[in-house]
RODO-2510 file (C-alpha; in nm, 4 decimals, decimal comma):
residues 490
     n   res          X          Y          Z
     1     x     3,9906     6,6242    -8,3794
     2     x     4,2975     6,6000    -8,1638
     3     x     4,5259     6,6018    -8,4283
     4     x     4,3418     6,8907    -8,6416
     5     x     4,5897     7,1936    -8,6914
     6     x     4,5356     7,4571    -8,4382
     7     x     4,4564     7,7560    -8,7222
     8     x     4,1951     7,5071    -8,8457
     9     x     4,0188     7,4533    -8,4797
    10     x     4,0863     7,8326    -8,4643
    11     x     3,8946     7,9018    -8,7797
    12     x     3,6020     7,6936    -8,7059
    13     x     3,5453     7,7861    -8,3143
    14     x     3,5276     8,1582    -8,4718
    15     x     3,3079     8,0543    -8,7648
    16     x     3,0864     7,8273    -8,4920
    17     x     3,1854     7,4978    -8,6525
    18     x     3,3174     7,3354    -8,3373
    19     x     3,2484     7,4919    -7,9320
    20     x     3,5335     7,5524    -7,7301
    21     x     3,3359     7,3721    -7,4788
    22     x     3,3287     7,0702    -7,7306
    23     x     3,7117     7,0939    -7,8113
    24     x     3,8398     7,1391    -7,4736
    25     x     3,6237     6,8060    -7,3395
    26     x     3,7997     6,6511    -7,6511
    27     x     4,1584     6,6949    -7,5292
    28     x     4,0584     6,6522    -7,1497
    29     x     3,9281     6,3026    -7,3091
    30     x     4,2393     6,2319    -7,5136
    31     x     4,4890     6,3412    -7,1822
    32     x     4,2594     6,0689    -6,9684
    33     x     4,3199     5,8186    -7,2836
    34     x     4,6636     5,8462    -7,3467
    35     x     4,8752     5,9932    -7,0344
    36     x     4,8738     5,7193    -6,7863
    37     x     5,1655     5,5617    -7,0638
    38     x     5,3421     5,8811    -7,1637
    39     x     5,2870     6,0376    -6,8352
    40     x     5,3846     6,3743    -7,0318
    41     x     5,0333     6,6013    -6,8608
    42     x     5,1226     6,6239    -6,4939
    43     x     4,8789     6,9325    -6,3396
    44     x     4,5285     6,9475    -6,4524
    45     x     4,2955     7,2215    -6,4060
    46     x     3,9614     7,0575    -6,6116
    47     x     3,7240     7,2394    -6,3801
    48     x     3,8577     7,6020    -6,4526
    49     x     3,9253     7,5287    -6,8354
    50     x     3,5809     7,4029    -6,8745
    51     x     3,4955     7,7300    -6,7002
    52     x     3,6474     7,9648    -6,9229
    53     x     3,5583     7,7119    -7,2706
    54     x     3,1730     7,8157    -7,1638
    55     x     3,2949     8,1554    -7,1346
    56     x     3,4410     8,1885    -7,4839
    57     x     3,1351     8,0127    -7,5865
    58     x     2,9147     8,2954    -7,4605
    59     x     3,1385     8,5810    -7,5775
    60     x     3,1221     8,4475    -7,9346
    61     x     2,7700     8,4134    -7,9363
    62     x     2,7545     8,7920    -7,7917
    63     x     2,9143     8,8772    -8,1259
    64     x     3,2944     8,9965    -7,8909
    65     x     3,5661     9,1014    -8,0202
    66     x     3,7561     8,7932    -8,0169
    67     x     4,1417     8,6894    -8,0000
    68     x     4,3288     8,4917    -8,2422
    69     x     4,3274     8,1857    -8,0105
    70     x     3,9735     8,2666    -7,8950
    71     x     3,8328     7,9314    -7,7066
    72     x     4,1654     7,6989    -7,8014
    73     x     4,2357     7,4830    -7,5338
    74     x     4,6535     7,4072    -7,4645
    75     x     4,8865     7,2522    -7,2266
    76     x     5,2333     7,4660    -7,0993
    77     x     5,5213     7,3314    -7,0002
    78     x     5,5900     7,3675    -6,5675
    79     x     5,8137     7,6191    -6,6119
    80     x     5,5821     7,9075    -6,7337
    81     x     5,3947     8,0522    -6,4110
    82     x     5,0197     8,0342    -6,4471
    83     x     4,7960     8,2077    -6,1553
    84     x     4,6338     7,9958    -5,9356
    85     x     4,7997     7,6711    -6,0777
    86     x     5,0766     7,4737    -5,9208
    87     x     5,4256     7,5922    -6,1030
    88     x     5,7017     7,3350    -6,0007
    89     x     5,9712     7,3359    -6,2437
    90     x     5,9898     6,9285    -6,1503
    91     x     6,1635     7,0329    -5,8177
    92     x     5,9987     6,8993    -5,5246
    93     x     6,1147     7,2624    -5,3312
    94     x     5,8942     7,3729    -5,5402
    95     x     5,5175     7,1092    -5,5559
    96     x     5,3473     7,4058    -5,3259
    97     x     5,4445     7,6695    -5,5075
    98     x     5,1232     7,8424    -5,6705
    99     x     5,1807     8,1535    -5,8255
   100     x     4,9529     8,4603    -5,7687
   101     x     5,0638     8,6521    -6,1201
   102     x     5,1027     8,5135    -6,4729
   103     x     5,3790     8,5241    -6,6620
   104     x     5,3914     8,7061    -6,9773
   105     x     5,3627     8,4632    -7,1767
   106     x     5,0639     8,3113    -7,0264
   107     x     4,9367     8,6610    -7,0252
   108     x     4,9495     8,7024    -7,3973
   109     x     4,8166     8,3626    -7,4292
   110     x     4,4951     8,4406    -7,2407
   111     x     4,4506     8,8176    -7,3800
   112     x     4,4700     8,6341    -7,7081
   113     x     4,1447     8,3873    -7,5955
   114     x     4,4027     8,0806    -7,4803
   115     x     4,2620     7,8480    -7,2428
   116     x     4,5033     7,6762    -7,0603
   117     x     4,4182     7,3128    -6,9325
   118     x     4,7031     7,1972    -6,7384
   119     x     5,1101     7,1947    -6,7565
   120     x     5,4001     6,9112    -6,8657
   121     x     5,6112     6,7356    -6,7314
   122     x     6,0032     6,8728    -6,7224
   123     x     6,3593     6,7463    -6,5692
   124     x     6,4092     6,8864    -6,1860
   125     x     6,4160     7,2701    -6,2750
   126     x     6,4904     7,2357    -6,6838
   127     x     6,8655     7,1125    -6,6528
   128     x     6,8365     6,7710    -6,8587
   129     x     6,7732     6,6400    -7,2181
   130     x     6,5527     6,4112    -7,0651
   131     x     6,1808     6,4828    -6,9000
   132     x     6,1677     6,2924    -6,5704
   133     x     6,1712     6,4333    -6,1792
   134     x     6,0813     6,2876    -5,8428
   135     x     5,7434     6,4903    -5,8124
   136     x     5,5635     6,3165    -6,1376
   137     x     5,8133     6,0327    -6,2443
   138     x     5,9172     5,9633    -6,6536
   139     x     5,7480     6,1272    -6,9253
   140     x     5,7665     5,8325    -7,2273
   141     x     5,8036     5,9138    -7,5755
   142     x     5,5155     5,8441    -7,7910
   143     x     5,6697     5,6962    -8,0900
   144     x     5,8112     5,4263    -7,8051
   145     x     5,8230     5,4410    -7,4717
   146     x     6,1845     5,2989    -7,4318
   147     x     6,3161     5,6447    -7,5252
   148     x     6,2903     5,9476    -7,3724
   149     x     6,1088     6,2430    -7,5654
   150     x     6,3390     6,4561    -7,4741
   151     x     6,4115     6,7525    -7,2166
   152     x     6,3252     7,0211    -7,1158
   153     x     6,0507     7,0687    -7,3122
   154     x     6,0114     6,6619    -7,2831
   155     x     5,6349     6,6800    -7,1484
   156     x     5,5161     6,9296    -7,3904
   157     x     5,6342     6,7600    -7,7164
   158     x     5,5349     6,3845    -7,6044
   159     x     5,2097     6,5700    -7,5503
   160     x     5,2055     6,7310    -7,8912
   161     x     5,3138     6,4357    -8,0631
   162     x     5,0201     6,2124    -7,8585
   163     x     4,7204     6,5062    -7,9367
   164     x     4,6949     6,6007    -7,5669
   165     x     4,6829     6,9427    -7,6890
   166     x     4,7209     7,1450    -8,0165
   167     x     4,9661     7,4040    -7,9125
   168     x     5,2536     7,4241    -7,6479
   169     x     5,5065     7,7261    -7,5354
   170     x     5,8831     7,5556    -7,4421
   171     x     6,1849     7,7086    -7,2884
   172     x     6,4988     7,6634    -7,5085
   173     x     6,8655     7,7317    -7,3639
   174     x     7,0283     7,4411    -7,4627
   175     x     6,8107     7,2932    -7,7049
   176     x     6,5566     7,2722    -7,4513
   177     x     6,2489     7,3211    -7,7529
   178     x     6,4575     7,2123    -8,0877
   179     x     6,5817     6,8237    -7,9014
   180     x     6,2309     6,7151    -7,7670
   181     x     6,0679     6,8445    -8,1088
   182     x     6,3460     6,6042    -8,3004
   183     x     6,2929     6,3563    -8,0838
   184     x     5,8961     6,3194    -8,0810
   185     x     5,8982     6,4271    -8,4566
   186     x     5,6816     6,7940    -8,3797
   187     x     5,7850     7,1277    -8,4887
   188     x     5,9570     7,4133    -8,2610
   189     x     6,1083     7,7041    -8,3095
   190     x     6,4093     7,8620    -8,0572
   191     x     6,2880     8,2531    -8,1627
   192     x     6,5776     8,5015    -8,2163
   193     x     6,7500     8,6834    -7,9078
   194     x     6,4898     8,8662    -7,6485
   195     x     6,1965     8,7873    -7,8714
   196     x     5,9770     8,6229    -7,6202
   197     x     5,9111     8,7728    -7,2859
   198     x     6,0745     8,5879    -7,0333
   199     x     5,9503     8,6797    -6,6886
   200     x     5,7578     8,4384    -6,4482
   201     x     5,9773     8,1708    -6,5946
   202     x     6,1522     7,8985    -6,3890
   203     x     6,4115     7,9184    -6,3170
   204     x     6,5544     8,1672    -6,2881
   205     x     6,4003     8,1399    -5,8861
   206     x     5,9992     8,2798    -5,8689
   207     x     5,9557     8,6394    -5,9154
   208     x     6,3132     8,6746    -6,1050
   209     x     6,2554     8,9639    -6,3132
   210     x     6,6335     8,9755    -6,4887
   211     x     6,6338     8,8081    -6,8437
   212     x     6,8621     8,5026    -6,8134
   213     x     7,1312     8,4970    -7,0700
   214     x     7,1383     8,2596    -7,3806
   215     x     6,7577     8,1162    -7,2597
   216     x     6,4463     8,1720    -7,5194
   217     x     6,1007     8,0899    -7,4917
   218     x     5,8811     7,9237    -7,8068
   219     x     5,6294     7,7735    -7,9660
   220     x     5,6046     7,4288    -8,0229
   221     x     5,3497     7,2181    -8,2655
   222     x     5,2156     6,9850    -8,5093
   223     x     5,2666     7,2373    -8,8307
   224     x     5,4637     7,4930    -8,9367
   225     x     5,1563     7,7245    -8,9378
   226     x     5,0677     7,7085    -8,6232
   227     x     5,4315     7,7500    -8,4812
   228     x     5,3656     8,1045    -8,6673
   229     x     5,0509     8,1308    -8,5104
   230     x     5,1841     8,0997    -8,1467
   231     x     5,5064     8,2999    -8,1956
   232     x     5,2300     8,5834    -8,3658
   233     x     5,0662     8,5954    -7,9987
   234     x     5,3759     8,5527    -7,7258
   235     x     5,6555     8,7700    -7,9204
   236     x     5,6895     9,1140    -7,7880
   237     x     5,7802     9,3189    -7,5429
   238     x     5,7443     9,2571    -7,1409
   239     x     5,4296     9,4418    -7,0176
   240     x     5,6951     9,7124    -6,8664
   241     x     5,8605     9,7900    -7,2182
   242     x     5,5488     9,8257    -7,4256
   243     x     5,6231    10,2194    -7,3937
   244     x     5,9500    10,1935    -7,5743
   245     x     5,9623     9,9227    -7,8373
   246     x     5,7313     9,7588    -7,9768
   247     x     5,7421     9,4229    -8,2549
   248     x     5,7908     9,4689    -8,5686
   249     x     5,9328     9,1275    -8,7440
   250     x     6,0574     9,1139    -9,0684
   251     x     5,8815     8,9510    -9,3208
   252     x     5,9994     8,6383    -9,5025
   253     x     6,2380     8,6120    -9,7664
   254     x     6,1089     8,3576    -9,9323
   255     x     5,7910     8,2221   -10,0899
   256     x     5,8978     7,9168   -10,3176
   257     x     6,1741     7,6629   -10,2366
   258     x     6,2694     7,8471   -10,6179
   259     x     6,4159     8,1325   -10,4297
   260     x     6,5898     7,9380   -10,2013
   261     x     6,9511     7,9702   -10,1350
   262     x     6,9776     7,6799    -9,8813
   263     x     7,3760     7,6338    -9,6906
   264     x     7,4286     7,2902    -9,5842
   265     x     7,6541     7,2186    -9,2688
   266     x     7,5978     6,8475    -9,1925
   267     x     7,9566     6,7534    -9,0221
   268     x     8,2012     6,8473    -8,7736
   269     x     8,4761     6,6495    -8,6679
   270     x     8,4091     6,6973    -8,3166
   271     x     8,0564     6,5870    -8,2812
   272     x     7,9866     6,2964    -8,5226
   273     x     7,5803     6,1950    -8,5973
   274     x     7,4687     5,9270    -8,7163
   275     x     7,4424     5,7886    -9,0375
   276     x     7,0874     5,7413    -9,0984
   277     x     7,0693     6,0932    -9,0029
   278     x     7,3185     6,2191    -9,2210
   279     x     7,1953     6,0076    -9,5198
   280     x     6,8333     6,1746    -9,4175
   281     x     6,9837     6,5350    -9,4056
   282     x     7,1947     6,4585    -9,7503
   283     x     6,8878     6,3469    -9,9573
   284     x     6,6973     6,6303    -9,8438
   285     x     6,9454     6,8431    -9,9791
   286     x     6,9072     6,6416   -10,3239
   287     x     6,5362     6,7026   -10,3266
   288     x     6,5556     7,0813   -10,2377
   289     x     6,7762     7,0759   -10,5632
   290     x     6,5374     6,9144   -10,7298
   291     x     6,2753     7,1748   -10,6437
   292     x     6,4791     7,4544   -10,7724
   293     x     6,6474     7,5781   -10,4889
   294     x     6,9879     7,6660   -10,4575
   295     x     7,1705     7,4141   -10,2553
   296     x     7,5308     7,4178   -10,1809
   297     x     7,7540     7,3180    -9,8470
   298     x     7,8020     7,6342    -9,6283
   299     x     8,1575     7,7670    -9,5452
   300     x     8,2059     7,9756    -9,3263
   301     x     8,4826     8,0361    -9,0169
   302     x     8,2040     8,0109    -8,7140
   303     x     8,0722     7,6723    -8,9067
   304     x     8,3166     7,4810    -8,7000
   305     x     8,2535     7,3942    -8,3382
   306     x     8,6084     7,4654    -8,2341
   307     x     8,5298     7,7959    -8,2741
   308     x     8,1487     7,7723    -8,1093
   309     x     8,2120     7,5593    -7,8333
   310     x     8,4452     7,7444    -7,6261
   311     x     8,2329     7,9951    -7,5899
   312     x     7,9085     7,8231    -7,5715
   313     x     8,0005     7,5647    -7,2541
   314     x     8,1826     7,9008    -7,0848
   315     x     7,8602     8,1266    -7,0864
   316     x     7,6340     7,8337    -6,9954
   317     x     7,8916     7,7560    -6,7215
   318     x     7,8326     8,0669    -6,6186
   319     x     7,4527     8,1186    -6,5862
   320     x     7,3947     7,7896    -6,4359
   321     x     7,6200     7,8516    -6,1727
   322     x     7,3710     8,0643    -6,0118
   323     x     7,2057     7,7609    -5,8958
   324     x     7,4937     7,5516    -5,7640
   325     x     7,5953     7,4911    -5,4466
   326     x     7,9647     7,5363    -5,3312
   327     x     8,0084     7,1586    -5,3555
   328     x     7,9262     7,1468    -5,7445
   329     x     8,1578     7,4639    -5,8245
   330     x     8,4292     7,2778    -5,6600
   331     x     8,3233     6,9634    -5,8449
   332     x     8,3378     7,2000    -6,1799
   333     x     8,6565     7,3543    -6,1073
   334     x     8,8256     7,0165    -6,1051
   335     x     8,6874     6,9216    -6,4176
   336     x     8,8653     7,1919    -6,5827
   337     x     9,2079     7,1169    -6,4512
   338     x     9,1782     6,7933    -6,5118
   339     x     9,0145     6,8299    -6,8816
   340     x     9,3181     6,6978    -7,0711
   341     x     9,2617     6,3749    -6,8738
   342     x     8,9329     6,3350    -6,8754
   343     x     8,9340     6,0818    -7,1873
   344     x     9,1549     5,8355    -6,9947
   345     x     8,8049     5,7628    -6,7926
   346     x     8,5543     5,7727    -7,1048
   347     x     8,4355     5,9958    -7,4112
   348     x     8,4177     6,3518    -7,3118
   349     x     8,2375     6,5920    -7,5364
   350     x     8,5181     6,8550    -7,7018
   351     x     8,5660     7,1749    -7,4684
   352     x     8,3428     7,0637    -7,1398
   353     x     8,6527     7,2266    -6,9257
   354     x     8,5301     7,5257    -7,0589
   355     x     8,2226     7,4842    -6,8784
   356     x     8,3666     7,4325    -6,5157
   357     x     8,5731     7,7409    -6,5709
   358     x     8,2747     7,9497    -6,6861
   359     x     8,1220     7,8130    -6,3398
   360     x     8,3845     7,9885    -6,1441
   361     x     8,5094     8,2954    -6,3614
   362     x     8,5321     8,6388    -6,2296
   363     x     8,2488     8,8974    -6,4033
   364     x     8,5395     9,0456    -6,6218
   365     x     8,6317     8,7083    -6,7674
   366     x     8,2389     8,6444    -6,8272
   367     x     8,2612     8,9775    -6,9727
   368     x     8,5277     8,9088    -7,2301
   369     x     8,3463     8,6008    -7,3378
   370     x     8,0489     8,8045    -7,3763
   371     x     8,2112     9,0393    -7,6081
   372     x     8,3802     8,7575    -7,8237
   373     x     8,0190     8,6030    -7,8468
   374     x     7,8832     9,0003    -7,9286
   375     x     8,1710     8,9875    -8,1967
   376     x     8,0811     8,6322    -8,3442
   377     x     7,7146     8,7518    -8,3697
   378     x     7,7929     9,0248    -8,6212
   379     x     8,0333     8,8195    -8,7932
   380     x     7,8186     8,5528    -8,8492
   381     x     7,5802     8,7749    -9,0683
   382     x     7,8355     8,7765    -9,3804
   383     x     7,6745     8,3958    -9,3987
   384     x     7,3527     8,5057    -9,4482
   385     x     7,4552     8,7423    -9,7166
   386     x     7,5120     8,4281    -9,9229
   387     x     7,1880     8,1816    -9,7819
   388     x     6,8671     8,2304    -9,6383
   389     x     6,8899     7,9115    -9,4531
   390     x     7,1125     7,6917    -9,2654
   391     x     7,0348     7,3194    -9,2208
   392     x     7,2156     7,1262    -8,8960
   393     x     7,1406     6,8135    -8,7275
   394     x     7,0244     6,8853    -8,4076
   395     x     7,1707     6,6144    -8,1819
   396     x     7,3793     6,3014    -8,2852
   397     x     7,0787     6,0628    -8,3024
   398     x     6,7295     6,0171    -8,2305
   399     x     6,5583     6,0179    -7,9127
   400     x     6,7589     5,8325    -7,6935
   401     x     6,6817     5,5197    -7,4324
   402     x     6,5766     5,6375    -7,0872
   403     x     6,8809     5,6747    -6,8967
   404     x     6,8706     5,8376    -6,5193
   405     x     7,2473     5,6907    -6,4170
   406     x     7,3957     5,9555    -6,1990
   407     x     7,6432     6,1906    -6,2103
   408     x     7,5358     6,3087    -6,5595
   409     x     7,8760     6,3891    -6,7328
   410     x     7,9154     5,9750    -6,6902
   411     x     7,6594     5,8907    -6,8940
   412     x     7,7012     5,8165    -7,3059
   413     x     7,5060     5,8093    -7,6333
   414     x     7,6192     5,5527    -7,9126
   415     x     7,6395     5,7380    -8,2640
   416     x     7,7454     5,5259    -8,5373
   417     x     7,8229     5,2457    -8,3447
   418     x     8,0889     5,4127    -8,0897
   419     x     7,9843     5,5291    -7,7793
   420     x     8,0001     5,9307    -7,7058
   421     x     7,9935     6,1723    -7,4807
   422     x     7,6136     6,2372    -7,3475
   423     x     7,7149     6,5957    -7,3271
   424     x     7,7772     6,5835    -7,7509
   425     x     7,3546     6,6153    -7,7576
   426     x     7,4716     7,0072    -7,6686
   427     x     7,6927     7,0610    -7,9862
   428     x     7,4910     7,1262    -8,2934
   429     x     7,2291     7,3809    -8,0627
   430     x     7,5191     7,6055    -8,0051
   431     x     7,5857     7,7672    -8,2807
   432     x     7,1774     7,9712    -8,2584
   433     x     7,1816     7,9543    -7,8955
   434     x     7,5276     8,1290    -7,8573
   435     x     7,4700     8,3827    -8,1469
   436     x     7,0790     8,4694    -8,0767
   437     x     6,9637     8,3237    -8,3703
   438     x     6,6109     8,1789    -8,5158
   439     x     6,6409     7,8183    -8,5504
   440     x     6,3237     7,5753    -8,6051
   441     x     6,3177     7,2414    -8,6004
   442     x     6,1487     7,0800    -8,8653
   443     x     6,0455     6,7089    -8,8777
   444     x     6,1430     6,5315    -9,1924
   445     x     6,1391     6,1461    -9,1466
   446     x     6,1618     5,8344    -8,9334
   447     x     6,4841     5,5922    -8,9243
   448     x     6,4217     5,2078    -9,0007
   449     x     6,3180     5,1944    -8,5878
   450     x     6,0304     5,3666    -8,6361
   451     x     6,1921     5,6833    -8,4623
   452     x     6,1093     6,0433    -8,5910
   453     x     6,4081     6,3004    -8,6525
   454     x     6,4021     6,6556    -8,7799
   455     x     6,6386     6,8813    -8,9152
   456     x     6,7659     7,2283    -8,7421
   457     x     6,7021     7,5411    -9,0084
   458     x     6,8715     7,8064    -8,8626
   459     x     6,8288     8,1950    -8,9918
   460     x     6,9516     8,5421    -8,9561
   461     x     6,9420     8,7337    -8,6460
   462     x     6,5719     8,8575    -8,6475
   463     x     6,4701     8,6492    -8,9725
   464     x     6,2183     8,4094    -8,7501
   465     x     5,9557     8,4278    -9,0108
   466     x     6,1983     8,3406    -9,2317
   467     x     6,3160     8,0131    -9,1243
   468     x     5,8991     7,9200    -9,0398
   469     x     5,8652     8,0099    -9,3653
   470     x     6,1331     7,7563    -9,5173
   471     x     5,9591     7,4838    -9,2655
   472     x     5,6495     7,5750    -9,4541
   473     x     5,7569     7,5039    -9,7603
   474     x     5,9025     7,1644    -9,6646
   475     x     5,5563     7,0675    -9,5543
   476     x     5,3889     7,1887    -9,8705
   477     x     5,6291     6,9928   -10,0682
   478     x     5,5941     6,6549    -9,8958
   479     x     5,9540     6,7233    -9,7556
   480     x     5,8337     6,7741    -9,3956
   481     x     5,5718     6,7058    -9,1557
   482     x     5,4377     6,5636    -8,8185
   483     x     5,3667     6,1908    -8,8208
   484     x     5,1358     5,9949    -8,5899
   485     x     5,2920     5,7575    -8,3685
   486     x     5,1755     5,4722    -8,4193
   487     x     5,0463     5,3403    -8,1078
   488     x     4,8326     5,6635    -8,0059
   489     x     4,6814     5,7328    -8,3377
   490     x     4,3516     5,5187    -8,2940
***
């Protein structure tokens, strides 16, 4: 049962197939199975959850109105704020903190029926493309525990991909929900600009009630359906807007790989990937031609990352430098006089002085970036005049071995045999982080090491449906889908 699609669990708790009593003892049971290895579950709340599973149980049997995840059990990543449960972020300032309000997101997620069992394991408060902190240790990918699954979202897609739970809500500012979803093989979708409520998120610090810039929250899962599913119940306005917008997204463009008119943008010289990953990403090009779509490489100015990067590391310099002390800005400044150097000591991923001078800019020189960025948003549009889709890698390789070596900007990836900048893993997410756009991540295969990867479909502003859509196809094609690792599938 713990790898059953959420809409189908859905379907038969409302049709009294299956108890949420009886599905939420069957995840508690798979977490106690499976998480002493992956370590990705790190709060558990099995007395409440049981609670509320009898609860739902009742109310259906009363004949209640119910919500569209009436009695489903799920997991949340410890960044999303959940009343009465411990909310650490990974940061051991923060192992007391126990919030008294829910976020909006977990708000939506109960109004809808959600029962939430517990939270995941993340890096010390979201900042690293891999899942471990001092509070709860390493979170283990499931396909093999040598490699990370990823980061932020780390705990919640090692979960996913090990059916501790059928559902999950990431955080996604620099690939945060698209990496750990290509890396443990699950789907997740980075929703379009301000589509997701972000309040009682951390960080920014508890009770932050600004919306951080470039930073999305989304669904993550085992199908393309039930990403839709999720994103149907936590899109839409903060409880303190609902009087002056509500969500209206617009529908697909497509039904039928048929209508398809798919842009490819696979290379770049400044951020190489692999080549079993570009070999993957090539023949699934040659199959979506095969299916009658229209399939041709994407050109287009912003398709090049010397136009992206610049102002991607600048305005992510910028908001994380809310959180450093004097010490690191100092450390950052240096970096970017010194970035012309900087390859006499190692690889160094194209434009990283750009970040250290976003860390110390003035507001008017954030401001001007902003405006470019504004500027590059509309432009970018003209590209989806021609395609409804965009397919990307989404880092340079597959999930990576653990590696905790400190300071971070030291550490390297190998990609086709040469060793790279770790800070490269940022590249290919910039171009829908930067720009606001919907990009899901859709698995699509497994290299000859037995290691998932997935491929980044990136839409119009607003077009989210859209690219779940696409993913949606892939699956019913045989193109796409979630595969079992193999050692937590019995």
């Amino acid at each position: 049962m713990y790898y059953r699609p959420a809409t189908e669990l859905v379907s038969d708790l409302k049709n009294g197939k299956l108890t949420s009593v009886g599905i939420t003892q069957v995840f508690l049971d798979r977490i106690r199975q499976c998480n002493d290895d992956i370590n990705a579950v790190v709060t558990l709340d099995e007395k409440n959850a049981l609670g509320k599973a009898r609860k739902a149980d009742e109310a259906l049997a009363r004949g209640d109105s119910l919500g569209p995840l009436h009695g489903l059990p799920l997991t949340l990543k410890d960044t999303w704020e959940v009343a009465g449960m411990a909310c650490t972020a990974g940061a051991p300032a923060l192992k007391n903190h126990i919030p008294a309000k829910h976020a909006d997101v977990v708000q939506r997620l109960e109004d809808a029926g959600a029962i939430i069992l517990g939270k995941t394991n993340v890096p010390i408060y979201a900042t690293d493309l891999q899942s471990y902190n001092k509070l709860f240790g390493v979170t283990n990918n499931p396909h093999n525990p040598a490699h990370t699954p990823g980061g932020s979202s780390g705990g919640a897609a090692a979960a996913l991909a090990a059916g501790m739970t059928p559902l999950e809500v990431g955080s996604d500012l620099a690939g945060s929900i698209r990496t750990p979803a290509h890396f443990c093989g699950v789907f997740g979708h980075k929703p379009s600009r301000a589509l997701v409520s972000f309040r009682g998120h951390i960080p920014g610090p508890p009770g932050t009630e600004s919306r951080p810039d470039l930073a999305e929250g989304g669904p993550l899962a085992r199908s393309s359906k039930d990403l839709e599913l999720l994103l149907s119940v936590i899109a839409g306005p903060a409880a303190r807007e609902r009087n002056s917008w509500q969500l209206a997204m617009a529908p697909a463009t497509i039904q039928s790989l048929e209508q398809a008119r798919v842009g490819l943008w696979l290379q770049d010289p400044l951020c190489a990937i692999d080549n079993e990953l570009l070999n993957g990403y090539q023949k699934l090009g040659r199959e979506l031609e095969s299916k009658g779509a229209l399939v041709a490489e994407a050109r287009h100015q912003l398709l090049n990352l010397e136009h992206i990067l610049p102002a991607y590391f600048n305005l992510l310099g910028s908001l994380l430098s809310t959180s450093m002390k004097p010490a690191q800005r100092r450390q950052m400044m240096w970096i970017s006089r010194l970035e012309r150097w900087l390859h006499l000591f190692g690889p160094v991923t194209a434009f990283i002085g750009e970040y250290g001078r976003g860390v110390n800019q003035p507001v008017h020189q954030w401001m001007s970036w902003s405006e470019m960025r504004e500027k590059m948003r509309a432009e970018i549009t003209t590209l989806f005049d021609e395609f409804d889709v965009l397919l990307t890698p989404i880092t340079p390789t597959t999930a990576i071995r653990h590696d905790h070596s400190s300071p971070v900007f030291k550490r390297q990836i190998i990609v086709a045999g040469q060793p790279r900048a770790y800070m490269d893993q940022f590249c290919w997410i910039a171009l829908a982080t930067l720009l606001g756009l919907p990009a899901t991540s859709v698995p699509i295969g497994k290299t000859k090491q037995g290691l998932p990867f997935n491929v980044q479909v990136i839409g119009a502003p607003g077009s989210d449906l859209t690219t779940i859509r696409f993913a949606e196809l892939l699956e019913a094609e045989g193109l796409a889908g979630f595969q079992q690792p193999p050692d937590v599938s019995r």
